[in-house]
N, C-alpha and C positions, 0 to 999 in steps of 0.2 A: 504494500500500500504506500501511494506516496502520500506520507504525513504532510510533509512540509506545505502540498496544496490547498488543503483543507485549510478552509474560512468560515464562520459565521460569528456575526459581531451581533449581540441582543440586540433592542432596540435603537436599530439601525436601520437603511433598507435591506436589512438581512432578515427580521423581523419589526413586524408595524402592522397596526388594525388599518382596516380599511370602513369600518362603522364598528357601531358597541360590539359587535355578533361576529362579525370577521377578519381573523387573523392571517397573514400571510409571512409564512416562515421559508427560508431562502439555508443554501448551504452551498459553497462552491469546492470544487473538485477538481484533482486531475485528469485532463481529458482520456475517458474510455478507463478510468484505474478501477471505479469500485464496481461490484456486481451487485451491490446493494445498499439502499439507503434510510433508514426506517425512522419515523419520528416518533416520539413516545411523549406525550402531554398529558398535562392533568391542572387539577387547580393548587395554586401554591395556598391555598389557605382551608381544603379541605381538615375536616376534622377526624378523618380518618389516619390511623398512622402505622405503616408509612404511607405516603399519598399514593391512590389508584391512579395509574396511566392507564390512558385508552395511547392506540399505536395505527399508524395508517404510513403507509409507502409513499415513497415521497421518490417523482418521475423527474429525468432530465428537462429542464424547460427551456432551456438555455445554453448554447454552448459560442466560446471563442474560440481563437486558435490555441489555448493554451488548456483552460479547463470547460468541466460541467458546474450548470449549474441547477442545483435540483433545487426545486419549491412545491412546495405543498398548501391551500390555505382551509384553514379548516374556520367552516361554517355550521353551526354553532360554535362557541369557546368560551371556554373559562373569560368573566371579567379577570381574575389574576391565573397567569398562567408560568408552571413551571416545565421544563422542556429537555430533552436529552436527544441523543443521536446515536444508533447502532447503526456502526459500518460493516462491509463487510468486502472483501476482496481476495479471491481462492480461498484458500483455508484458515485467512486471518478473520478476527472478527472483533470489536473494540468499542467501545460507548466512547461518545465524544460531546464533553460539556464543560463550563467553565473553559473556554478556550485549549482546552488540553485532551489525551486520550488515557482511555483507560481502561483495565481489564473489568474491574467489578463497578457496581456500586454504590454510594457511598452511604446507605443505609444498613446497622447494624444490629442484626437482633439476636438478642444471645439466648445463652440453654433457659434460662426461666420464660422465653418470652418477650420479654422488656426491650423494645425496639429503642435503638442511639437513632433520632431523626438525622437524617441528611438530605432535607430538602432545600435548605440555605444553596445548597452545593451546585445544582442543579443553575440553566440559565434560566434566567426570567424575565418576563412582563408582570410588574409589581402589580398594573391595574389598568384596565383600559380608561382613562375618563374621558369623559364625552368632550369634555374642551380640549383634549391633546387630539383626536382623530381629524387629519389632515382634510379639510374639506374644502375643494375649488369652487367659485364660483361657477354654478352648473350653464349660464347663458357663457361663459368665457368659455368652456368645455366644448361646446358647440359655435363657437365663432369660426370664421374666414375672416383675417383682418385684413385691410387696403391699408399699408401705411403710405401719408401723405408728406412729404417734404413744403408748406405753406409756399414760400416763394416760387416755387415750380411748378403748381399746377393749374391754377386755372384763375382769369379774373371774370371770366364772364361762361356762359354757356358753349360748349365743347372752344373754348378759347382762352390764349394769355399773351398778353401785349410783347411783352419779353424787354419790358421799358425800366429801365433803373430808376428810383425814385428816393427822393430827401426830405424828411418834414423835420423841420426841429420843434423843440417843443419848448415849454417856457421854461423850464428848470435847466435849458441851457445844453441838455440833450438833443442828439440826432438821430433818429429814428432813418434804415436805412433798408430800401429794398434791391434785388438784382435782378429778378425778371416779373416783379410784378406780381404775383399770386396773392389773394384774397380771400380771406375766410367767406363771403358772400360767393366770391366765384367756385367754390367747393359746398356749399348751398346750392349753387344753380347744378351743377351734375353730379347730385344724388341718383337719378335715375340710370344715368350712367353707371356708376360705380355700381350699382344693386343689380344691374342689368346684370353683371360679370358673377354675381352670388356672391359677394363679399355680404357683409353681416354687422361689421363694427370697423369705424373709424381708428387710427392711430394716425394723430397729428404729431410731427417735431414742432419746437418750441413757438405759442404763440403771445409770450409775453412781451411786454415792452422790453425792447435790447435797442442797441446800438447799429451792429450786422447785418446781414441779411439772413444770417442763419438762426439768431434770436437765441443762442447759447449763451449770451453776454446778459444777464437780465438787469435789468434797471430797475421795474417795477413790477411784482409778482402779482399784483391784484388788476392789472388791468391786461386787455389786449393790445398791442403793437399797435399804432396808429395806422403801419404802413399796412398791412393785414384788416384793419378794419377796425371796428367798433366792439364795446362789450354785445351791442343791441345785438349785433351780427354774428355775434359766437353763440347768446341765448337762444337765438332765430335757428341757428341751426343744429344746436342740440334737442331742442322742441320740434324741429322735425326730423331728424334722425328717430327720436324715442314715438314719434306717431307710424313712420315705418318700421317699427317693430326693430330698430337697427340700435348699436350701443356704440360710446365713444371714450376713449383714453386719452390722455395728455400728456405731454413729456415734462417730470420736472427735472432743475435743474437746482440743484440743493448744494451739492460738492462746492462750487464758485458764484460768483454773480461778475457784474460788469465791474470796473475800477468807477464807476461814476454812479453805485449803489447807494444810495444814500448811507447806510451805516458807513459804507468804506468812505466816504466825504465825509463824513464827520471824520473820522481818523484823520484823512489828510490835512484838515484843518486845524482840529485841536490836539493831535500827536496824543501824547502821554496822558491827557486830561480827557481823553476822549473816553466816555459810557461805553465804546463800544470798542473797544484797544480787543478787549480780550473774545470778538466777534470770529478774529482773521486769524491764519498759522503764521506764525516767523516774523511778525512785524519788526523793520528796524527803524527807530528813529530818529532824525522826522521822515514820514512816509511819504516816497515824492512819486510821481507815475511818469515812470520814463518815455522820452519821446522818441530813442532808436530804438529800433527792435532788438540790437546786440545789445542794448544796456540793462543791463542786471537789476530786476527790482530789488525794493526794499522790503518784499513781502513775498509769501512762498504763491502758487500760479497752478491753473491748470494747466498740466503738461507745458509749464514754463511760458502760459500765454500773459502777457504782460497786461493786458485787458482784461485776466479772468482772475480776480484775486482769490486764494483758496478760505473755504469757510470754515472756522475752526467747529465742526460740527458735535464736538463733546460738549460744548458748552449750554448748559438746562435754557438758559435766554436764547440761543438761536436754534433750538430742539422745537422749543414754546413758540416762536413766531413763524414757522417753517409747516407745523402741527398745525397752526391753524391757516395758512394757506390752502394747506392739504386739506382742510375740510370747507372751507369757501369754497370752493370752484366743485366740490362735489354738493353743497347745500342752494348755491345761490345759480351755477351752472348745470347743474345737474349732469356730469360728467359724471362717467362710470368704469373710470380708473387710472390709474396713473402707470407709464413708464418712467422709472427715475434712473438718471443722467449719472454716471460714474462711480454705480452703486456698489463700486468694491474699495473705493475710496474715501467712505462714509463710517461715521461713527455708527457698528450696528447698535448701540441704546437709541438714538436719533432716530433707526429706521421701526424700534420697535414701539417708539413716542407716536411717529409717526403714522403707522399703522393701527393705532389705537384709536387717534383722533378720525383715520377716516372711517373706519369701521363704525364708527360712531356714528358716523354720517349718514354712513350707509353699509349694513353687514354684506351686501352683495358686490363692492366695489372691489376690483382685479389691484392688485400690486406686482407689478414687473420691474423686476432691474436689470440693467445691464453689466452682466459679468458675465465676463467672454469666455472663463474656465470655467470647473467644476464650479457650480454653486454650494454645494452642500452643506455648509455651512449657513447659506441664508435662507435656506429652504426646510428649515424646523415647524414651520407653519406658525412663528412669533416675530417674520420680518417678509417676505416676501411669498407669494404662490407661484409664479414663477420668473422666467431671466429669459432675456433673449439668446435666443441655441446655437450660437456661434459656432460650436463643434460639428452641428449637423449640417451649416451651410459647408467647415471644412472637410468633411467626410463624402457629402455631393461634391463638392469642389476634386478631391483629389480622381475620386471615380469616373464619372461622367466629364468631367470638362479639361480635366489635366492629364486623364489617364494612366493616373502612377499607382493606383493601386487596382486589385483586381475585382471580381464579385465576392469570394469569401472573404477579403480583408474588409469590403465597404462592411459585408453583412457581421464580421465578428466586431467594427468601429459600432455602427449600430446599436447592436448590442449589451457593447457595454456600456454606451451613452443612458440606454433606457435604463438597463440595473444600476445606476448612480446614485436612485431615490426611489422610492417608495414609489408605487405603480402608476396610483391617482396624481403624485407631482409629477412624472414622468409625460402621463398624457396632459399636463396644462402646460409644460415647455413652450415656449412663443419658438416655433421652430419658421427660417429663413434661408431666403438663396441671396438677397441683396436687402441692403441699407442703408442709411447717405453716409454710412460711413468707410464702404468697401467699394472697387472696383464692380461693374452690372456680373452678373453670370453669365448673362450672353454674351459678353467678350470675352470669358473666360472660357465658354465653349468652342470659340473659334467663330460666332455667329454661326454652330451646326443648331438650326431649328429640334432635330431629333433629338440629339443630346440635353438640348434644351427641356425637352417637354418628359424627356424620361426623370431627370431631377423632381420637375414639377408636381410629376405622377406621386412621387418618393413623398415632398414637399405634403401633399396633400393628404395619401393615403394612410400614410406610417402616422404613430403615436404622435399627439401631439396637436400645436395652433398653428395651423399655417396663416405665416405673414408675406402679404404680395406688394411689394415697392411700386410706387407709383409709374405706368408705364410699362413694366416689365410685361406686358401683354400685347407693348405695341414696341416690340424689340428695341426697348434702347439700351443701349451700351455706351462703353466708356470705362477707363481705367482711370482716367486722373478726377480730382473734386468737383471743375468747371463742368467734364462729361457727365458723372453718373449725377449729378445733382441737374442734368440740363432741363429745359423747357419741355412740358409735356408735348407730345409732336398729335395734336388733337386734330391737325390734319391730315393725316396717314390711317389707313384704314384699318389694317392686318385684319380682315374680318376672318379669315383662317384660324389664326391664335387667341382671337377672342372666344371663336367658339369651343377648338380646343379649351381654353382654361376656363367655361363656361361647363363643359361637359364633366369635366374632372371634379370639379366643384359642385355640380350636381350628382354626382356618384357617392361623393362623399357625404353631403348631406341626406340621399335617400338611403343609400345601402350600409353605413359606418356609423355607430355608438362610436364616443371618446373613449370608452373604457370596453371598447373589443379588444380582446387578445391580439398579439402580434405572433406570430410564428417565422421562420425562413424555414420554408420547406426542401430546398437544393439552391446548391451555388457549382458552378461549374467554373476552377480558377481561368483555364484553359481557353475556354469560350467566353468568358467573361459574360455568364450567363446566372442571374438571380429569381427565385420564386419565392413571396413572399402572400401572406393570409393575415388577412384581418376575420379575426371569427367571434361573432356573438350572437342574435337573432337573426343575422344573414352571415354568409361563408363569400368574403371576395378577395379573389386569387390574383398576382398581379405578376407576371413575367416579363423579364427586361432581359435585352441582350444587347451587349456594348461589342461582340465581339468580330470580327470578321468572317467567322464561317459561321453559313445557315446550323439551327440547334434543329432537332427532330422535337416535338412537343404533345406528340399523343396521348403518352402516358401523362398527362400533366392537365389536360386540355377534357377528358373525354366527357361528357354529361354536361357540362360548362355553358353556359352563354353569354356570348359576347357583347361586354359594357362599351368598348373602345378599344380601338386596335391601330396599330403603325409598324408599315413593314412586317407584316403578318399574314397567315391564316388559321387556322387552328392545327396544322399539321406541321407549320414550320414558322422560321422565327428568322428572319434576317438582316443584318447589321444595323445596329440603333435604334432596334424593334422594340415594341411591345404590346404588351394584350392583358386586358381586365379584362375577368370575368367573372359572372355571377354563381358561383356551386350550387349543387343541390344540397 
């Protein structure tokens, strides 16, 4: 047996209820070592001694290139639950708990009778309470997000001037835009966006800033002049919620503008200033340099001399930040926030934060942007989920760059979802582009195929899928000027509308959030992947990057076909693919 493979961390996503009633316990393994895997539970506060296990088999669910990973969830369960593991592999055989193995267990009952308890010993779930059970917002669960970059999309219906524009304002700011875009002009083509099946808005920043990108904020309670009006942001949250449609907003809490008012007081009264202890690294006197190579006197977002950092442990700018957070969901009726630089952040801040909007509204979504592992902020006491950086890199390396194959996309996959606990796994804000990466269709080479196989992936796999403005109507671009460009609302692609129309509809009629995921074959060779979404319907998705035609009968037989490319049911050729519906 290989010891050394064997993992399960308690309350972990190795174990975690999924509501009062159901538990899902996880064990990982070396690939193909054991011949058996058995779980044995019971209640750690039974009154019986030594405590009754009940035992059920626990199947491989999961495998990478390295191990298995078995899971079991058992429904009924113990509110406290104590746990053990019988391994077994050829003629060895071993209980495994408390992180260690072992031959017996640790219950001892001698010649009178008289049992020594060892259920201490044993792993456990102390108690299920209903406040720790991770629970997503269930309209988030079922979203397709359109995220919008404001500047770039639209000032009027299917149009954007592409006109740069200046208001200053009286406090002596400049309010700045670069092609124009209008919270009104994204008002006028709702029908638009709804036409495509999208569900919920995600706006980038539309606060008062200085930029055109509105990551600089000046003032957190109002909208950008150049963007519009507050009237015009209420106008259109009241009609998104009368189409049945829901909206996010990006905050930006890590920095604000150097022309913030709290950071003007500082510059002002230096060392006398209420709000000295707002900012990191202040040196005094606080000046705002006017070359870009001059070194401020205050610490910066990514060293942007306009983005002073917020010193976000401090309870004063926790308290004024909280309650932004709940203005724009009480007064806008906004239904959740993505928050700007969320690994950068004091987590007490984020969970001040989340307190106040939950208050607001228990149904409101928190997303943060962290580009690694989250795990750490996805305890369900700071965020529900993060934008899925990994899984745009994982379509990235497969489909668009080609450096890795079908079983390495499907074992990245993989371990991306066992990161977290199932239910945070499917509320992932999963992506292919954002205004802050190069488009994906440049990374595909502009290959349409290549294109629409990610998107399939993008849409069907676990998860939120989020679509960048345009990305339907192929724009590309590797540099900031490009993927941030003008919506091109004169270009038709009525091809990839309907494409990302159809996929978008498969998913909302044939796919719960919390269907099963399976990979059913990968063929490295072929660069050929099958994958299953299975819960009140079975849909099957096959994709082949490779160059030579796959044979697909075995795979295909009783099946009906949702959508197919470079296909028929009998065979499958280069940058193909094919849904379909199982019996």
């Amino acid at each position: 047996m290989n010891k050394s493979a064997v993992l399960h961390i308690p309350t972990s996503q190795y174990a975690f209820p999924m509501s009062e009633d159901v538990f899902v316990i996880r064990l990982r393994a070396g690939k193909g070592d054991l011949d058996g895997c058995r779980l044995f539970y019971g209640d750690r506060a039974c009154t019986s001694s030594p405590v009754r296990f009940s035992s059920i088999s626990m199947e491989v669910r999961f495998q990478d290139a390295l191990y298995d990973f078995y899971e079991v969830t058992l429904h009924p369960c113990p509110r406290r639950i104590c746990y053990y593991f019988e391994l077994t592999c050829n003629e060895e055989q071993v209980y495994y708990y408390g992180g260690a193995f072992h031959s017996e267990l640790p219950d001892l009952i001698l010649e009178d009778g008289f049992v020594v308890e060892g259920r201490s010993e044993y792993d456990q779930y102390p108690y299920i309470l209903r406040s720790e059970v991770i629970k997503l917002p269930e309209w988030f669960l079922h979203a397709v997000v359109y995220n919008i970059f404001p500047d770039s999309f639209a000032d009027g219906p299917a149009t954007l001037s592409g006109k740069m524009k200046e208001l200053p304002s009286p406090d002596g700011t400049v309010s700045r835009s670069h092609l124009g875009g209008t919270i009104k002009g994204i008002l006028e083509n709702l029908d638009y966006i709804q036409s495509l099946g999208a569900n919920c808005l995600y706006l980038n920043p539309i606060f008062k800033a200085e930029e055109y990108h509105k990551y600089d904020i000046v003032d957190y309670f109002h909208v950008d002049p150049c963007l519009g009006s507050d009237e015009d942001f209420l106008a259109l949250t009241t009609q998104l919620h009368q189409r049945g449609m829901h909206i996010i907003i990006d905050g930006v809490f890590n920095h604000c503008s150097w022309h913030f008012p709290m950071f003007e007081d500082v510059v002002i009264n230096g060392e006398a200033s209420i709000y000295k202890d707002w900012f990191y690294d202040l040196i005094f006197p606080v000046c705002r340099p006017e070359a870009e190579a001059e070194a401020p006197s205050y610490a910066c977002f990514a060293y942007e001399r306009k983005m002073p950092k917020l010193n976000t442990s401090n309870p004063q700018v926790q308290e004024y930040f909280a309650h932004v957070g709940q203005y724009w969901i009480e007064k806008f009726h906004v239904d959740g926030w993505r928050l700007d630089v969320a690994n950068e952040v004091d987590k007490n801040f984020w969970r001040r934060f989340r307190a106040s909007v939950r208050q607001a509204n228990p149904e409101a979504v928190l997303i943060g942007e962290v580009w690694e592992n989250a795990e750490v902020w996805l305890k369900g006491d700071m965020f529900d989920s993060v934008m899925n950086y990994d899984f745009r890199k994982h379509c990235r390396d497969f489909f668009a760059q080609k450096k890795t194959d079908a079983g390495t996309f499907a074992f990245a996959m993989t371990d991306m979802l066992l990161r977290y606990p199932f239910q945070v796994s499917c509320g992932q804000l999963n992506l292919l582009d954002s205004h802050d990466v190069s488009r994906f269709y440049s990374l595909c080479g502009k290959d349409d195929d290549a294109w629409q196989a990610a998107f399939l992936c993008l849409c069907l796999m676990p998860g939120v899928p989020s679509i960048f403005y345009g990305d339907e109507k192929r724009i590309s671009g590797f540099k900031e000027n490009e993927y941030r460009k003008q919506m091109p609302w004169h270009e038709a692609h009525e091809d990839l509308n309907a494409f990302v129309q159809n996929v978008i509809r498969i998913r909302k009629e044939w796919i719960s959030p919390m269907d099963e995921w399976t990979v059913l074959h990968t063929d490295k060779t072929a660069d050929f992947l099958v994958f299953e979404r299975a819960g009140k319907h079975r849909i099957r998705v096959l994709i082949h990057m490779g160059e030579t035609p796959v044979d697909l009968w075995h795979f295909c037989e009783n099946g009906t076909v949702l959508l197919a490319n470079n296909a028929t049911k009998t065979s499958l050729a280069k940058n193909g693919y094919l849904v379909l519906l199982m019996p």
